[in-house]
C-alpha positions as CSV (number, residue, x, y, z in Angstrom):
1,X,0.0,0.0,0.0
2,X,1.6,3.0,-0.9
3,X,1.8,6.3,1.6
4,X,-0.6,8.1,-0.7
5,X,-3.5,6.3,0.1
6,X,-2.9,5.5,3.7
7,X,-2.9,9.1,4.1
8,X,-6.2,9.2,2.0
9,X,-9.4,10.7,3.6
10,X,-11.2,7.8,1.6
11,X,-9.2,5.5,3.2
12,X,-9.6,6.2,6.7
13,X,-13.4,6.9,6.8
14,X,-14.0,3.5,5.0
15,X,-12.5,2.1,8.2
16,X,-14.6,3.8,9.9
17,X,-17.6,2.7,8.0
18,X,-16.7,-0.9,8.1
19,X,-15.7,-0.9,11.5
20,X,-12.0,-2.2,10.4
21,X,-10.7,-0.2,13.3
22,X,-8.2,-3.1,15.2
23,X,-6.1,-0.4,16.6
24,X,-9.2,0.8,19.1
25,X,-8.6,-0.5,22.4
26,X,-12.6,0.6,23.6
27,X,-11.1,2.0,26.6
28,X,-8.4,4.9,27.8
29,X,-4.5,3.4,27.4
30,X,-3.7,2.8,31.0
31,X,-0.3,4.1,30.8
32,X,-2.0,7.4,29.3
33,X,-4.5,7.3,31.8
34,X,-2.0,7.4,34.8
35,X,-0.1,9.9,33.4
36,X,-3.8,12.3,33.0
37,X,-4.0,11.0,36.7
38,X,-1.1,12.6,37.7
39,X,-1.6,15.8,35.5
40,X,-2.4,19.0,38.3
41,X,-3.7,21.8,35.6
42,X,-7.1,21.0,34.7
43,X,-6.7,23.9,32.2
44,X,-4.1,23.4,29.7
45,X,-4.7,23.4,26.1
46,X,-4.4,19.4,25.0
47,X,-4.3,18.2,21.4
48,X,-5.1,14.8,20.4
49,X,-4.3,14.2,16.9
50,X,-5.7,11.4,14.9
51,X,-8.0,10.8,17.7
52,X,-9.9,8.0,16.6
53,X,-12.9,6.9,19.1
54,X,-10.7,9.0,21.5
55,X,-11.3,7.7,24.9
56,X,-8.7,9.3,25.8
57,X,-10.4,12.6,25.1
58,X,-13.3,11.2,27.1
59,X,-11.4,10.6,29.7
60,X,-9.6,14.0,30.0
61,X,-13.2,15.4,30.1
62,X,-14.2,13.0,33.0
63,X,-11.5,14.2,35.3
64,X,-12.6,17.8,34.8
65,X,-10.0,19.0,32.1
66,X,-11.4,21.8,30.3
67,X,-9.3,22.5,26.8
68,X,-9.6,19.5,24.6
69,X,-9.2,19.6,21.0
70,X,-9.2,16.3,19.0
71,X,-8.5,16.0,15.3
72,X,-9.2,13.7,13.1
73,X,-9.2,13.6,9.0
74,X,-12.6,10.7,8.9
75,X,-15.3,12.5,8.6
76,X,-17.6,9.6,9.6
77,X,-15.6,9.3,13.0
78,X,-16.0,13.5,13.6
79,X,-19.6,13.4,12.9
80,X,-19.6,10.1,15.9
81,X,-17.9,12.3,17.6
82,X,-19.4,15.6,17.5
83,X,-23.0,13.8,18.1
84,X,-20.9,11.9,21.1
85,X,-19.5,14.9,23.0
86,X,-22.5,17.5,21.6
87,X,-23.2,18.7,25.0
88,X,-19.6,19.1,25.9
89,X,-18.1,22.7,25.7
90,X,-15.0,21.3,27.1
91,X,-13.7,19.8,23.8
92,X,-13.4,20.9,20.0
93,X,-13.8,18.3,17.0
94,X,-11.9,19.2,14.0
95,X,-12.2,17.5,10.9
96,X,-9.0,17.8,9.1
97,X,-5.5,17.0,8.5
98,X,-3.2,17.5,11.5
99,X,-0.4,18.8,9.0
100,X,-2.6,22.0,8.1
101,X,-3.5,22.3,11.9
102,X,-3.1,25.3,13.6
103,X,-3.2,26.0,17.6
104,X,-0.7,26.4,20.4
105,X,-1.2,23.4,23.1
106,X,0.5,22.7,26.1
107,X,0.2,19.1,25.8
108,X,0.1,16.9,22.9
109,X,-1.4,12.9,23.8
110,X,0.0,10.4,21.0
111,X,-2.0,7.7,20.6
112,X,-2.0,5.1,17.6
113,X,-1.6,8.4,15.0
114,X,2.4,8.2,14.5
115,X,2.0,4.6,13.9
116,X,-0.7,5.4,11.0
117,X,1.7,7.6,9.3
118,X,3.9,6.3,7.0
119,X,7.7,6.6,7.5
120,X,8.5,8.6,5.0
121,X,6.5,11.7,6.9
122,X,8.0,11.4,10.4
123,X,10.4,14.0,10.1
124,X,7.0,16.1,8.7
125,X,5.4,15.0,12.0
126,X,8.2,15.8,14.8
127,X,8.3,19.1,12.6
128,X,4.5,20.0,12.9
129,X,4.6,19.1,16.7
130,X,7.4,20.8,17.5
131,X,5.2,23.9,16.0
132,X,2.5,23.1,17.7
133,X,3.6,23.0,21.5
134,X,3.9,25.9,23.6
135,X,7.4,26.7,24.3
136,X,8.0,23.8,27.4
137,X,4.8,22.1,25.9
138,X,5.5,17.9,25.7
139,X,4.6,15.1,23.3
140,X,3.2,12.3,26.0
141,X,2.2,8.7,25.0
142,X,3.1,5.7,22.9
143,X,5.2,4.1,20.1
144,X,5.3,1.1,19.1
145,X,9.0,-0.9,19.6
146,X,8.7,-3.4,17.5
147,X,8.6,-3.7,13.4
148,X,5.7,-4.8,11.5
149,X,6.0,-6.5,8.0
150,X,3.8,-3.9,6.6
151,X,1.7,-0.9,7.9
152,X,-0.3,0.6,9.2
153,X,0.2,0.5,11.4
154,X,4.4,0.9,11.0
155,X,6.8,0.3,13.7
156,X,10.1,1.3,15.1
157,X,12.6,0.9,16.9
158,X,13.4,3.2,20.4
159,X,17.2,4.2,18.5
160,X,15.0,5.3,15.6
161,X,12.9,7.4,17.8
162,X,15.9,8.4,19.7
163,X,17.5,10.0,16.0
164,X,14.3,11.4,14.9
165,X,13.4,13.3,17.9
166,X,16.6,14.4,19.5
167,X,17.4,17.8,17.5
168,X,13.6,18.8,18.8
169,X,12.9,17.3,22.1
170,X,14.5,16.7,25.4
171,X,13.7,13.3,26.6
172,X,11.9,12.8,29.8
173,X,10.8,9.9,29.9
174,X,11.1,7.1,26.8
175,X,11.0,3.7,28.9
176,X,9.4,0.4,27.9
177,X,5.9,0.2,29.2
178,X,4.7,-2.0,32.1
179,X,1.0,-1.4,32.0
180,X,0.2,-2.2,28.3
181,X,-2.8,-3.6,27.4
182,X,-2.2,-7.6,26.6
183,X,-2.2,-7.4,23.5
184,X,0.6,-4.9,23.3
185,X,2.4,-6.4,25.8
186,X,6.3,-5.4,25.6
187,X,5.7,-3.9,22.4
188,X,5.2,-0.2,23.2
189,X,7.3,3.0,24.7
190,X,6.1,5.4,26.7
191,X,7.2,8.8,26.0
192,X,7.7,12.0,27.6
193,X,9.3,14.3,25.2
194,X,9.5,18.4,26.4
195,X,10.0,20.8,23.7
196,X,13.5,22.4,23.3
């Protein structure tokens, strides 16, 4: 499959549609949701990009947290999502493609979007979220440490991630996870990544 149609609006939404969406865990990632348990500022801006069913965004909203954008470039999923959260001033739906995206956030979750991508853009996407943060902002969540045959979603490697983020990011935390769900089991990284 080449990186033109994975990219393809088509292409997602038809996932949507036929409910070929294995990636969706139907819950919050628990190492995601401790870190949003150990957040103190209900108020900072958080961007979720390529949100999917976005629990996490649900989530966020449950414990109180008041500046929630999600984006996503399915427009079946947005409109699931904007009848979802409908009574919910607490969180914006944006039906686009992240790389146009404009905002300033102090928080960025990654979750199951940088795996979507195809390789060839990663540099693109450290780019775009480096833009995107507030200066000290951070890039929290998870990567997948292990290489697939073919994508999406695509893997890596943690010395991959390591090269690729290094000119834009100080590391805080990039660690194998402990609390993945089983299926993911010693397959993920969390990160932690503050913006130079």
């Amino acid at each position: 499959m080449n990186s033109e149609k994975i990219l393809d609006q088509e292409y997602w939404d038809k996932q949507y549609i036929s409910n070929a969406t294995g990636w969706d865990l139907g819950q919050v990632s628990p190492p995601i949701k401790k870190y949003v348990d150990n957040l103190k500022d209900k108020h900072i801006n958080i961007l979720i990009p390529g949100c999917g069913n976005t629990y996490e965004a649900e989530y966020l909203l449950e414990q109180g947290f008041t500046n929630v954008t999600v984006i996503d470039i399915a427009p079946t999923l947005v409109k699931n999502l904007q009848k979802k959260f409908k009574d919910n001033t607490n969180i914006s739906i944006v039906l686009g493609d992240f790389f146009e995206h404009q905002g300033s956030y102090d928080l960025i979750i990654e979750q199951t979007f940088f795996c979507a991508l195809p390789p060839l853009i990663r540099e693109e996407y450290v780019s775009k979220m480096y833009q995107l943060l507030t200066e000290k902002g951070k890039l929290v969540g998870l990567l997948f440490n292990k290489i697939f045959d073919s994508g999406p979603p695509f893997g890596g490697t943690q010395i991959e991630y390591e090269q690729l983020f290094k000119d834009y990011f100080d590391f805080k935390i990039m660690e194998n996870c402990h609390n993945s769900i089983a299926p993911r089991a010693n397959s993920e990284l969390f990160i932690e990544f503050q913006k130079k």
